[in-house]
ZAMAR-144011 format. One line per 2 residues: number of its first residue (from 0); for each residue x, y, z of C-alpha. Coordinates in Angstrom, 1 decimal, always signed. Last residue first. Layout:
N
NUM> X:Y:Z | ...
***
This chain:
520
519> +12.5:+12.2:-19.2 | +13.5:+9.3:-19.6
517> +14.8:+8.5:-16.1 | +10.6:+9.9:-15.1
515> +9.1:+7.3:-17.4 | +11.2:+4.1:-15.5
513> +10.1:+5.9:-12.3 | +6.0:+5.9:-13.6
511> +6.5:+2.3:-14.9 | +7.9:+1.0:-11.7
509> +4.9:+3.3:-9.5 | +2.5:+1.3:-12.3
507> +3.9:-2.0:-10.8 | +4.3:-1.8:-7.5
505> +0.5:-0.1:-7.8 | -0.6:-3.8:-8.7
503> +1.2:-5.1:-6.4 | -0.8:-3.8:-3.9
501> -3.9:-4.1:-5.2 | -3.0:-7.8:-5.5
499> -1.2:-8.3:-2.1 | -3.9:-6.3:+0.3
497> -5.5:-2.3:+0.5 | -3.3:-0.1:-1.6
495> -3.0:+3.5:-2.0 | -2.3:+4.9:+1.8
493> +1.5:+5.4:+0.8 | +2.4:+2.4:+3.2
491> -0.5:+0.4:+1.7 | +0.8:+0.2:-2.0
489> +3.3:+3.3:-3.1 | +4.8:+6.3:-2.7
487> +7.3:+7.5:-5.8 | +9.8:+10.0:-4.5
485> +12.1:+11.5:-7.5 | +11.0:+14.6:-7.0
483> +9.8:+16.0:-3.8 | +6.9:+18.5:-3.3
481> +4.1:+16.6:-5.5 | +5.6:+13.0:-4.6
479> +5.5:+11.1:-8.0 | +2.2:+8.7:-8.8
477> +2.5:+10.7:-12.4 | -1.0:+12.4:-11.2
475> +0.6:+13.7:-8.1 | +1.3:+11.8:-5.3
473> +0.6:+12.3:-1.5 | +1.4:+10.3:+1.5
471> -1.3:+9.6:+3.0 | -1.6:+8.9:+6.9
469> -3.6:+6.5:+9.0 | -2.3:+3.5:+7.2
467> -4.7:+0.4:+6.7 | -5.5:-2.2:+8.9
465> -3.2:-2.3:+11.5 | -5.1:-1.6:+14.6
463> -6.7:-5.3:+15.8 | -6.4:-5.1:+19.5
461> -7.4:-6.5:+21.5 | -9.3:-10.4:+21.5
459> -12.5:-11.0:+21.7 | -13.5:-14.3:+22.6
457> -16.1:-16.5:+20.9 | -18.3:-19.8:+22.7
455> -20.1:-17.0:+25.0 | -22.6:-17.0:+21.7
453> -23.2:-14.1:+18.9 | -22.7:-15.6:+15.6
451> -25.3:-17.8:+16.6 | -28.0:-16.8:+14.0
449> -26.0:-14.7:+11.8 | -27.7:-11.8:+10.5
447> -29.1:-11.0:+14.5 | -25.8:-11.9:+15.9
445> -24.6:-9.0:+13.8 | -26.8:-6.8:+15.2
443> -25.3:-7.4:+18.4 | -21.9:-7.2:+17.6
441> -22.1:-4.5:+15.6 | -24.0:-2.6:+19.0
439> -21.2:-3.8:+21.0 | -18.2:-2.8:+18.5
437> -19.9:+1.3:+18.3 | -19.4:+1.7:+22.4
435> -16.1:+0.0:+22.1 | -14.6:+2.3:+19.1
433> -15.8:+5.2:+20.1 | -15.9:+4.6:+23.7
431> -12.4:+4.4:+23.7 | -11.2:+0.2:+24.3
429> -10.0:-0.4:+28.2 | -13.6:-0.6:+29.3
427> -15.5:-2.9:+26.9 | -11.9:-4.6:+27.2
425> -12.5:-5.5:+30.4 | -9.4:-7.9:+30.5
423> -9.3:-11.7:+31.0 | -5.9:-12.3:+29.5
421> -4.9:-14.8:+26.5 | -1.9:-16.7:+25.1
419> +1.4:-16.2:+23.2 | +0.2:-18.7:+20.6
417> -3.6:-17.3:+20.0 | -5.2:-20.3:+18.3
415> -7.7:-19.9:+21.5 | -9.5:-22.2:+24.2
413> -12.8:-20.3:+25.7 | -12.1:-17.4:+28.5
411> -12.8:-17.9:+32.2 | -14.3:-15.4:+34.8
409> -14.8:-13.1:+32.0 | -15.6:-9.1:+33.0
407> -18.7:-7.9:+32.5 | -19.5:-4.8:+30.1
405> -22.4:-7.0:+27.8 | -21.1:-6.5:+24.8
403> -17.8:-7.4:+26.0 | -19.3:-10.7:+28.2
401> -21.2:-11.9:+25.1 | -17.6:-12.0:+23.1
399> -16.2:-13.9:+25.8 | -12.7:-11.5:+27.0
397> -9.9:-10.8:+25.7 | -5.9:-8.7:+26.6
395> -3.3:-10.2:+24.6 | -0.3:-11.6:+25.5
393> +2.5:-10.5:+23.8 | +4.4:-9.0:+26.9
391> +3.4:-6.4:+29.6 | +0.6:-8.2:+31.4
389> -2.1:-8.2:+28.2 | -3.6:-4.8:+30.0
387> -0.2:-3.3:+29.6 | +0.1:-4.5:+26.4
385> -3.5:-3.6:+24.8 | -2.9:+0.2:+26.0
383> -0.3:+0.3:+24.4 | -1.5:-0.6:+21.2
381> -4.4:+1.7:+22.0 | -1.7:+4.7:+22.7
379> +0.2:+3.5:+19.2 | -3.1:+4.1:+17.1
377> -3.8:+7.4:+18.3 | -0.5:+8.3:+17.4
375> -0.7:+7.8:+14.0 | -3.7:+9.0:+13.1
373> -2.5:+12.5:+15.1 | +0.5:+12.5:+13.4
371> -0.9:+15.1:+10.2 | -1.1:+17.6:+13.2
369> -0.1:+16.1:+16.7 | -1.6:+18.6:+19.1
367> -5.2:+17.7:+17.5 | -4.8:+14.5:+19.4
365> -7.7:+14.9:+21.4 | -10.0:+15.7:+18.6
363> -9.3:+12.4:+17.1 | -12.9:+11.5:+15.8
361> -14.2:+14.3:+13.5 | -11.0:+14.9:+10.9
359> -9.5:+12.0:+11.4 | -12.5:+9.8:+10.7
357> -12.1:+6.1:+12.6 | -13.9:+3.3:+10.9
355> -14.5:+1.1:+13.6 | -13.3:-2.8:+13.4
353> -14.1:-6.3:+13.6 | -11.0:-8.5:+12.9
351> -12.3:-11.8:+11.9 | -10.9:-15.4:+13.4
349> -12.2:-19.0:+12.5 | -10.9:-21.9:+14.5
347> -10.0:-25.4:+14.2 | -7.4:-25.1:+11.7
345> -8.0:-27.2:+8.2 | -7.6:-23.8:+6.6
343> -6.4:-25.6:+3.6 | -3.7:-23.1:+2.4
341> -3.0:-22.3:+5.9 | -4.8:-19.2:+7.6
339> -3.7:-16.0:+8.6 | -5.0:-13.4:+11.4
337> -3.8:-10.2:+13.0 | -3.0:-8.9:+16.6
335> -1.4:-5.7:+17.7 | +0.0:-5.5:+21.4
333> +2.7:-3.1:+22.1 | +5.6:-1.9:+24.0
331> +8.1:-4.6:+22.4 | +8.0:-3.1:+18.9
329> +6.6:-4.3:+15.2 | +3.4:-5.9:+16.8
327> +1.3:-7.8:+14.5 | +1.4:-11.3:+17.2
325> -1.1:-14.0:+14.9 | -4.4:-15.1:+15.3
323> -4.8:-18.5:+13.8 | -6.8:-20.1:+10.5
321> -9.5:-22.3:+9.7 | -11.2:-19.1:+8.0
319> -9.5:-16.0:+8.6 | -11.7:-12.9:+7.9
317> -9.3:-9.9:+6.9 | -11.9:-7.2:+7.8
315> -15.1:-7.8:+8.9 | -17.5:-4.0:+9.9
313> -18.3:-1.5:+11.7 | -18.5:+1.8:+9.2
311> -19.3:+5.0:+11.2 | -22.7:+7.1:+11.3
309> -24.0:+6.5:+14.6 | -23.5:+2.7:+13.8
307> -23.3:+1.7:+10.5 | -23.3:-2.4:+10.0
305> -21.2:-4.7:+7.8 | -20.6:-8.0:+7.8
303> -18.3:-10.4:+5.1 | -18.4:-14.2:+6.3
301> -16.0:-17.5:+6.1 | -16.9:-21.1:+6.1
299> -13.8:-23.3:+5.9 | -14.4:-25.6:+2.5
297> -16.8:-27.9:+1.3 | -16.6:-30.9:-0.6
295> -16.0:-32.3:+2.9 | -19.6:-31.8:+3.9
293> -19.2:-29.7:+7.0 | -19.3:-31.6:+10.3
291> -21.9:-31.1:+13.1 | -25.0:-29.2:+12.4
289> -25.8:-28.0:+9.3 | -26.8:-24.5:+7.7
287> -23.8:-24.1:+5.6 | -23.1:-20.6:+6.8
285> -24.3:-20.9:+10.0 | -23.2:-24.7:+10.7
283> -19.7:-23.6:+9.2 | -19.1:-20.8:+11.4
281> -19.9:-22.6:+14.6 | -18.1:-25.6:+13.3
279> -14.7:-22.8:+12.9 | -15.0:-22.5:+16.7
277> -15.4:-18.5:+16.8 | -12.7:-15.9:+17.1
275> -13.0:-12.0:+17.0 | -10.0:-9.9:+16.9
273> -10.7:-6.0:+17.6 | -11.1:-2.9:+16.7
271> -9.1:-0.1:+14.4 | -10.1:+1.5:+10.8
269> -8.2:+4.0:+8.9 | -9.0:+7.7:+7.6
267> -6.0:+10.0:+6.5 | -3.9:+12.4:+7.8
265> -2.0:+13.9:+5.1 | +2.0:+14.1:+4.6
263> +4.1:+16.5:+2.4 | +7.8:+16.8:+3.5
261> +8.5:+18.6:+6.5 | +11.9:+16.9:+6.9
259> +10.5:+16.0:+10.2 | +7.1:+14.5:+8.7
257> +9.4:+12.3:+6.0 | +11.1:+10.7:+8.8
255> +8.8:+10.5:+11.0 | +6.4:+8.6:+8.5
253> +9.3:+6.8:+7.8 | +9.9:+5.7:+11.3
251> +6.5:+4.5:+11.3 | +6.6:+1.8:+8.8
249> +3.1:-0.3:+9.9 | +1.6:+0.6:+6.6
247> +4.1:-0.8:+3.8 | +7.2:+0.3:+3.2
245> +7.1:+0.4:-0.6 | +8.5:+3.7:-1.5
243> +9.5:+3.7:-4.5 | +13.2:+5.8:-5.3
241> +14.1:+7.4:-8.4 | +17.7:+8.1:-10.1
239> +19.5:+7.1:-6.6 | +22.6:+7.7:-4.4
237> +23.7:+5.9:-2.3 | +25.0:+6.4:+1.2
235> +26.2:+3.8:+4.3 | +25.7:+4.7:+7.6
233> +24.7:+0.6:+8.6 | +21.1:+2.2:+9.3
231> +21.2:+2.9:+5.5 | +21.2:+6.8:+4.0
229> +19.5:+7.5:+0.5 | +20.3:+9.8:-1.9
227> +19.4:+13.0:-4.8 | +15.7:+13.2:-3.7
225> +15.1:+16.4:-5.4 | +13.5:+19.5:-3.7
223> +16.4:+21.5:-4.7 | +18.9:+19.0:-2.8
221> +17.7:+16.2:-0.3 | +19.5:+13.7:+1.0
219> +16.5:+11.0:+2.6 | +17.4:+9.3:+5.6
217> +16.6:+6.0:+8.1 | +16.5:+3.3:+5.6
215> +16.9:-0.3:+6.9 | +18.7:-2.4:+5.1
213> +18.8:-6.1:+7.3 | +18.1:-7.4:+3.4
211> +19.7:-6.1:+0.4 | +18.5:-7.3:-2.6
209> +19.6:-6.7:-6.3 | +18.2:-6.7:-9.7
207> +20.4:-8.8:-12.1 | +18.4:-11.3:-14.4
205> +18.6:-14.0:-11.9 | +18.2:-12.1:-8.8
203> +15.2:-10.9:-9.3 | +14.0:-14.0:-10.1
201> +15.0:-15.7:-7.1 | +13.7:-12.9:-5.0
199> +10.3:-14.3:-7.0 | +10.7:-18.0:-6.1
197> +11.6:-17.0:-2.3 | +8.1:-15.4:-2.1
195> +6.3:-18.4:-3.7 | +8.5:-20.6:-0.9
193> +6.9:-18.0:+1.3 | +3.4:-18.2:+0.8
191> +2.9:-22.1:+0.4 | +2.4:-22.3:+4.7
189> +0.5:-18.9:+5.1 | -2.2:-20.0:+2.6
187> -2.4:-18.7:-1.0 | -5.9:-17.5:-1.2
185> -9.1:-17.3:-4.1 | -12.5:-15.6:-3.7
183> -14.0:-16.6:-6.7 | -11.6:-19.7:-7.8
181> -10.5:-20.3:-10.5 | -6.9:-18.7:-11.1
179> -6.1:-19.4:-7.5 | -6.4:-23.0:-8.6
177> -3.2:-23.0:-10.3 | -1.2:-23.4:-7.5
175> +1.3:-20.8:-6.5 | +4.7:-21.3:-7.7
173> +6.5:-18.5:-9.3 | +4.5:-18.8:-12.6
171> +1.4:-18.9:-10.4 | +2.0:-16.0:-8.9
169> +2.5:-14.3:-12.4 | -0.8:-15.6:-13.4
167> -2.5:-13.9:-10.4 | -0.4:-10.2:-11.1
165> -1.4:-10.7:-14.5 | -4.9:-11.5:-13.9
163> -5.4:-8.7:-11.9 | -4.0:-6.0:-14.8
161> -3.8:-2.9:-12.9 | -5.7:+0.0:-11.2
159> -9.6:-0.5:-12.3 | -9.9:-3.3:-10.4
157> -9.4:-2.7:-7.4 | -12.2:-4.9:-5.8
155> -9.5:-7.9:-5.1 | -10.0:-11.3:-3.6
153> -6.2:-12.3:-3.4 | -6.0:-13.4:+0.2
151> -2.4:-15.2:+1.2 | -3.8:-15.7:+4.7
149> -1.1:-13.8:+6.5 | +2.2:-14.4:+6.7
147> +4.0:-13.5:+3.7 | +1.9:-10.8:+3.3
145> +2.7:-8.7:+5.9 | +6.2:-8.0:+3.8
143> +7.5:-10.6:+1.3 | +11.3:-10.8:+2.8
141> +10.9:-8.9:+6.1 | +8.7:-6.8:+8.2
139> +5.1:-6.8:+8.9 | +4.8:-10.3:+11.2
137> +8.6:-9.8:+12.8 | +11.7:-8.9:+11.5
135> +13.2:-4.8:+11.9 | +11.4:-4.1:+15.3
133> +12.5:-8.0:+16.7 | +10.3:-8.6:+19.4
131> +10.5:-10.8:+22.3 | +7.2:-12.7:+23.4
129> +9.5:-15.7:+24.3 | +7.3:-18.4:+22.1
127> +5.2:-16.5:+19.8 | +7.4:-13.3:+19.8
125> +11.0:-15.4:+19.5 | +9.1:-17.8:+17.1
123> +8.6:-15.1:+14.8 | +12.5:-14.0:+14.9
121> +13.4:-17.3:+13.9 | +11.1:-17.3:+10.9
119> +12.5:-14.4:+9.5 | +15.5:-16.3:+9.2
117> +14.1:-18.5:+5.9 | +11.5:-15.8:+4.9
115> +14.8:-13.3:+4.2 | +15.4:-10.8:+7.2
113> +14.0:-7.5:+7.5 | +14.6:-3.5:+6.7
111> +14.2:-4.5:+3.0 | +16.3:-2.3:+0.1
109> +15.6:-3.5:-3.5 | +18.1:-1.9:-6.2
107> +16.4:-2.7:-9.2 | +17.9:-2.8:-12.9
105> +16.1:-1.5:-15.7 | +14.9:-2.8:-18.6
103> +11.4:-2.8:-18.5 | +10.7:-6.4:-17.9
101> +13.4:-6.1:-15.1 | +11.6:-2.9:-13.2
99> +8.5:-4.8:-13.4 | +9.8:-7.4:-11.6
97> +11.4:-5.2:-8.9 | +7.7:-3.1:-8.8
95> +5.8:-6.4:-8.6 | +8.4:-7.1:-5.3
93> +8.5:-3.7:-3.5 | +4.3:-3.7:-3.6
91> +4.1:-7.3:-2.8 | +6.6:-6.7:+0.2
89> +10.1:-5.8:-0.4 | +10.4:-2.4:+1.2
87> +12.6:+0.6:-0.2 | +12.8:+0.4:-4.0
85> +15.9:+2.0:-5.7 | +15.7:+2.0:-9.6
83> +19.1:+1.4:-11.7 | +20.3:+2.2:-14.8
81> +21.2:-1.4:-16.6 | +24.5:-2.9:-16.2
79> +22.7:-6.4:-14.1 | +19.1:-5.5:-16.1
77> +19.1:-9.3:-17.9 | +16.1:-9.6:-19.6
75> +12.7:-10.7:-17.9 | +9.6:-11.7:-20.5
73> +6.8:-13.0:-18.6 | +4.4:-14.7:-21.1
71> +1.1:-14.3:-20.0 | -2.2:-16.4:-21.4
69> +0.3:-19.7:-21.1 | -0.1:-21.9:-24.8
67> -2.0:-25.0:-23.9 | -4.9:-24.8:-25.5
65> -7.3:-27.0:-25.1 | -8.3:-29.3:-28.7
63> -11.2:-28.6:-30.9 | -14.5:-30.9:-31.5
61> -16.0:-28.9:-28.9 | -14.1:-27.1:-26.6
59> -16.1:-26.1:-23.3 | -14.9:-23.3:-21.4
57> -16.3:-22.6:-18.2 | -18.2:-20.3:-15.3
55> -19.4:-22.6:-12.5 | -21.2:-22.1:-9.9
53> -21.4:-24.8:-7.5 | -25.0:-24.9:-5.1
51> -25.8:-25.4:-1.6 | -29.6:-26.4:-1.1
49> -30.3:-24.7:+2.2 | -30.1:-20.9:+1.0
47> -27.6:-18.1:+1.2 | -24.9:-21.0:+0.6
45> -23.9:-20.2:-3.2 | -20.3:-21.3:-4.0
43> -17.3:-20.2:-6.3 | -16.3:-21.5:-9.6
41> -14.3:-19.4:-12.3 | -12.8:-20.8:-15.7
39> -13.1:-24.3:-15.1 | -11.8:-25.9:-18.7
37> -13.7:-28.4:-19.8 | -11.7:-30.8:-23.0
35> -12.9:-32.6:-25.7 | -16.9:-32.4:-25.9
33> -18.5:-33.7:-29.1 | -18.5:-37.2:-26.9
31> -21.2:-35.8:-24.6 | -23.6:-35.3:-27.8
29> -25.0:-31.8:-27.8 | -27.8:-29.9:-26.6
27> -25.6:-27.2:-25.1 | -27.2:-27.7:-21.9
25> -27.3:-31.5:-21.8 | -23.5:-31.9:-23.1
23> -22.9:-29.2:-19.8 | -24.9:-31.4:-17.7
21> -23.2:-34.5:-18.6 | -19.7:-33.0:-18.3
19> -20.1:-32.3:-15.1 | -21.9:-35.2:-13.8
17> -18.7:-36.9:-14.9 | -18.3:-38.6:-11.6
15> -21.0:-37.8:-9.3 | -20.1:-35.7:-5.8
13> -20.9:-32.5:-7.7 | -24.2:-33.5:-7.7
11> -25.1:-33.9:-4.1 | -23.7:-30.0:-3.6
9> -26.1:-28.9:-6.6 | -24.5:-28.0:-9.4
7> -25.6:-24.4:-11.4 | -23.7:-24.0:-15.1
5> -22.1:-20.6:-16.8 | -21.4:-21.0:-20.1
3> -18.6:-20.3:-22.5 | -17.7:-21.9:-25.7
1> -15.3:-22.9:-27.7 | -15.2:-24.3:-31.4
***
């Protein structure tokens, strides 16, 4: 027999051997030796209040052995002769469509403007180090996408749009630890990320898809409102049965591309703001409500805020527990930072983008002149903005988080994870008045839900603008572009993802719609 509870530890508890077992025998009213095996479903933890509690969601097998049969079997076949399906960008999106491609029967032709995860690395240290940017490798492009670097997040709310679990067992299939099955809110880590990436190019390889890396698309051969072939950088032309687009959200020159051919495109709502970063104790005596140390059963703090001021969304985004602020910028006229975290987030700091939801249709009146665009080019002039008040190279313009809301400009600013290093700037000043004005007043309420969230220990660090894609590119209700056959848009680039599960989740129903439209 198996059965599933759900069962409250206290913090003190879970530090007693067997207590576990003991208090699910006690809640099922049986005899601890009926019990053969416990199998942790979910856990997550309950800080709101001083007693911190587990809970736990499990299996419990009485008299009646675990199972150890896999819930997913993933069953690739060998596509090397098969028709094949071209799929521009190789981050989750590009790499769940490839494998779904293969379990389908059909062979994938992936196409990645960057470098594989091993000489991708390279090309970070160049920005972290010499503040030199490579446009085709670098934080958002190459082998794995943004992802690869970032905190590995898989805590999803689309979950009407694909199997979750899959996508989560599948991870683990290709090396992830098993653990991200469990837990509530579960991560990767930036340092186990790319040898899970590498296991899954490996796959696709194996059973005949193909990879091209340093492949940078830069046309599309149109005939009869058909996407008949693709052009490379290198000049050479293939033509293609159906193409994903997987190029993620910081892939401007396709946006150019597509705009100039006057295919389709939609301005669409995004968010931009800035970094935040706190000691990581700060966070944790907050959250945890203790002072010094966190009790080592517990991990990294992290926080979720919201607040609407004068009618716009400021709120978290990508929170970064023990983790670093990273260089996001895909050219050398810009500054864009983001966060990631290793898999223990043992770093000493905790980082949060805090951003303004920016409407397109009320906010950007100034860029009017640029039609669909305007999204777009809003976001480059703050970037820009950023670098020349960085210094002109990767570093990034801050001040003390008390000193922004309060429009003075820091004297000093606190020690950072920030490798190409910080610049006093007024960024209450530099920022538009949409975005600054609305960051104070978050800030300050936000001080006022977390009791010493708001402190002269923080900086603020310029700017955070890559959160989502300003522009849509439209599909129709077989996820094909309405105006151009043959064009599949997909995951964050198409403005239809937000992170690696939802992501790779519409990888995989943009494979199944292109295998559908061959058929036809």
């Amino acid at each position: 027999m198996v059965k599933e509870i759900q069962i409250r530890i206290q913090l003190h508890e879970e530090k007693i051997v067997g207590f576990l077992t003991k208090k699910v025998a006690r809640s099922l009213g049986i005899n601890e030796k009926e019990i053969t095996a416990i199998k942790i479903l979910k856990k997550s933890i309950d800080a709101r209040k001083s007693t911190i509690v587990f809970n736990y969601k499990l299996a419990v097998y009485i008299h009646e052995e675990i199972s150890e049969t896999p819930a997913y079997i993933f069953n690739y076949k060998d596509v090397s002769l098969a028709k094949e399906i071209h799929i521009i960008g190789f981050g989750p999106a590009g790499m769940y469509a490839a494998l779904r491609c293969i379990e389908l029967g059909y062979k994938p032709i992936v196409l990645e403007r960057g470098k594989n995860v091993q000489d991708r690395r390279r090309d970070l240290r160049a920005i972290n180090q010499f503040h030199l940017v490579d446009e085709d490798s670098n934080y958002c492009f190459g082998e794995g996408g943004a992802g690869t670097y970032s905190d590995g997040k898989l805590y999803t709310r689309s979950l009407k749009r694909g199997d979750v679990r899959k996508i989560f067992e599948n991870l683990v299939y290709h090396g992830a630890t098993n653990q991200i099955l469990v837990d509530a809110h579960p991560h990767i880590g930036t340092n186990k990320l790319p040898k899970v990436v590498k296991n899954i190019r490996e796959t696709i390889l194996k059973y005949g898809g193909e990879i091209h890396f340093e492949s940078r698309v830069i046309d599309f051969i149109i005939k009869e409102n058909k996407l008949q072939a693709i052009t490379l950088k290198n000049g050479t032309e293939m033509a293609v049965n159906a193409v994903i687009l997987a190029t993620g959200h910081s892939a401007r020159d396709i946006y150019y591309l597509l705009h100039r051919k006057n295919i389709l495109l939609k301005a669409k709502s995004f968010a931009m703001g800035v970094r935040v970063e706190h000691p990581q104790q700060i966070i944790d005596s907050i959250q945890y409500h203790c002072k010094g140390e966190r009790d080592e059963l517990l991990p990294a703090a992290s926080y979720s805020l919201v607040h609407q001021v004068k009618n716009r969304g400021v709120y978290s985004f990508c929170m970064c527990p023990g983790g670093f602020i990273v260089p996001a910028a895909t050219a050398n006229n810009e500054v864009v930072v983001n966060g990631m975290s290793p898999s223990k987030r043992n770093n000493q700091f905790a980082n949060s983008g805090i951003v303004v939801e920016i409407n397109t249709e009320q906010d950007l009146q100034k860029y009017e002149q640029f039609g669909v665009l305007k999204g777009l080019e809003f976001q480059k002039d703050l970037e820009k903005l950023a670098w020349v008040a960085g210094g002109k190279t990767q570093t990034a313009p801050a001040q003390k988080l008390t000193d922004f809301v309060e429009g003075n400009l820091s004297t000093n600013l606190n020690q950072t994870s920030y490798q190409p290093g910080l610049k006093s700037a007024p960024l209450h000043s530099i920022l538009p008045r949409q975005i600054g004005g609305r960051l104070r007043k978050g800030f300050e309420n936000f001080g006022k839900k977390m009791y010493g969230f708001y402190t002269s220990e923080a900086n603020v660090v310029g700017v955070e603008s890559r959160t989502s894609s300003p522009i849509n590119i439209p599909r129709n209700e077989h996820l094909e572009h309405p105006q151009l056959k043959s064009l599949f848009p997909c995951g964050e680039g198409g403005g239809y993802a937000g992170g690696i599960v939802s992501a790779a989740m519409d990888g995989e129903r943009c494979a199944e719609a292109a295998v559908l439209s061959i058929k036809k």
